[in-house]
KEVOZA-648979 format. One record per residue (C-alpha): x, y, z; chain. Coordinates in steps of 0.25 Angstrom, whole numbers. Each point is the difference from the previous one (the first is absolute). Layout:
N
<site X="X" Y="Y" Z="Z" cadena="A"/>
...
//
This chain:
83
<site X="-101" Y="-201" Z="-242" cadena="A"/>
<site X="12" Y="-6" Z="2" cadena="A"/>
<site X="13" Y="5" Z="-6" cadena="A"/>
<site X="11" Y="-6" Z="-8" cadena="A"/>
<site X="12" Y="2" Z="-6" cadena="A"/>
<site X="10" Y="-9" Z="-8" cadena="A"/>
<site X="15" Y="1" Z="-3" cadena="A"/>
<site X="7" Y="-5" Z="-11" cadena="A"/>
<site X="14" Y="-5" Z="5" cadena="A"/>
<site X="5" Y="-9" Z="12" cadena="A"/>
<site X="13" Y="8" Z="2" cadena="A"/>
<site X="5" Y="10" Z="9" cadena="A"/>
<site X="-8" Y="13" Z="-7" cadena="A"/>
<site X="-13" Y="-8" Z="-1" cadena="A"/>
<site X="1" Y="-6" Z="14" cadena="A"/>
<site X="3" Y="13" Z="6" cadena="A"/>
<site X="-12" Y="7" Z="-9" cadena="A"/>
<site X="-11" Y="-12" Z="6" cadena="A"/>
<site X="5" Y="1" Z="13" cadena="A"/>
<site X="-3" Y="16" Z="1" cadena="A"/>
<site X="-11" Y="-1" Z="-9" cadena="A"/>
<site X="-6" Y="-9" Z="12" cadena="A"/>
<site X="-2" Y="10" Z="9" cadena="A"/>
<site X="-11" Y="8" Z="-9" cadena="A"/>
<site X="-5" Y="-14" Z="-6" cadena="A"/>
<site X="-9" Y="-11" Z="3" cadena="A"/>
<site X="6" Y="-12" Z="-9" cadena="A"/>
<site X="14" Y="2" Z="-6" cadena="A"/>
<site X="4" Y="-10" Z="-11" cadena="A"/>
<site X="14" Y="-2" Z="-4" cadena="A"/>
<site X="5" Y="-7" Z="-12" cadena="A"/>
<site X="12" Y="-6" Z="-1" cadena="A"/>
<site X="7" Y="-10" Z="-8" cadena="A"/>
<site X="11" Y="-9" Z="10" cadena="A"/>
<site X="-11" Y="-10" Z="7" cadena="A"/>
<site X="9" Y="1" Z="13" cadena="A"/>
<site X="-4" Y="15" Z="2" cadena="A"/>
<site X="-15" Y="-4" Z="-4" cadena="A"/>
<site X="1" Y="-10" Z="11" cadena="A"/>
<site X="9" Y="7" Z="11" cadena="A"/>
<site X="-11" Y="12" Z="-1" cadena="A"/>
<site X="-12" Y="-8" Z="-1" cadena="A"/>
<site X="4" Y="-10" Z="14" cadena="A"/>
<site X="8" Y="10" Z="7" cadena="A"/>
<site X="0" Y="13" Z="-7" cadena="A"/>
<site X="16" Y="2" Z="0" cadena="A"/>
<site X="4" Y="4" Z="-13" cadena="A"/>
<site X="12" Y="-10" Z="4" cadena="A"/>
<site X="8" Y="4" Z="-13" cadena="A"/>
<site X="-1" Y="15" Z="2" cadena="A"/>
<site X="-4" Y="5" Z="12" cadena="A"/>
<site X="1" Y="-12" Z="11" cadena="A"/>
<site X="-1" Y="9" Z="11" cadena="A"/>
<site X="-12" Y="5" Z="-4" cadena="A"/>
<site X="-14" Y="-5" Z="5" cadena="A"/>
<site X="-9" Y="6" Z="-12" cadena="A"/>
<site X="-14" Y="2" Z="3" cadena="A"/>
<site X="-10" Y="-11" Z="0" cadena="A"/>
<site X="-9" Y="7" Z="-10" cadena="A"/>
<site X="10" Y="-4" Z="-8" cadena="A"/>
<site X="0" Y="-13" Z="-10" cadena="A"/>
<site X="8" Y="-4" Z="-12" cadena="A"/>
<site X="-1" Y="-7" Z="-11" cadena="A"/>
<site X="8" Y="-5" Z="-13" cadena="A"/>
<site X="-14" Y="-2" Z="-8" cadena="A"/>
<site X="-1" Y="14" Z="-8" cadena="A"/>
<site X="-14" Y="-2" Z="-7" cadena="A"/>
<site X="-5" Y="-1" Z="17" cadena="A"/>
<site X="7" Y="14" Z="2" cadena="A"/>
<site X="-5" Y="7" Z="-13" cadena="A"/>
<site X="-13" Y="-8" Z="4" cadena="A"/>
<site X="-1" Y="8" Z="15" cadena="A"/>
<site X="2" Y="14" Z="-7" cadena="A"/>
<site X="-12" Y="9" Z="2" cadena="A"/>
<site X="7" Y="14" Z="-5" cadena="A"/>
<site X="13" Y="0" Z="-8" cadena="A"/>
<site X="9" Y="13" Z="3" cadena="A"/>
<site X="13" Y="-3" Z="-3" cadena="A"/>
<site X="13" Y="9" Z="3" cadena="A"/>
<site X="13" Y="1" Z="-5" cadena="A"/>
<site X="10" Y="5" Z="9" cadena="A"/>
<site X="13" Y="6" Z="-5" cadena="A"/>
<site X="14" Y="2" Z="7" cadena="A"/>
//
């Protein structure tokens, strides 16, 4: 059985949450709304907007389709982190 996780958010928090999430994780699925990250992770996986020196995992996919993310999720857990 394959693993899969998805995260909600293109940016900086989110990119850097899939990429670590990669490690312990078969399929990561990253939403994010700006079509030029969707595409710049998808052809390249570079968050060019974020994190362009970063090569992110190639387990890692992104989307701007939310119903496919919610679609993927097998188990919701959800935290809320607090500064």
């Amino acid at each position: 059985m394959s693993s899969k996780i998805s995260v909600i958010g293109g940016g900086s928090w989110g990119t850097a949450l899939a990429q670590v999430a990669s490690f312990n994780t078969d399929q990561v699925l990253l939403y994010a709304r700006d079509q030029e990250v969707v595409k710049s992770i998808n052809e390249k996986s570079l968050n060019k907007q974020y994190f362009p020196e970063v090569k992110l995992n190639s387990n890692i996919k992104a989307t701007n389709n939310i119903d496919f993310g919610q679609v993927t999720v097998e188990r919701a857990r959800h935290r809320v982190f607090r500064g």
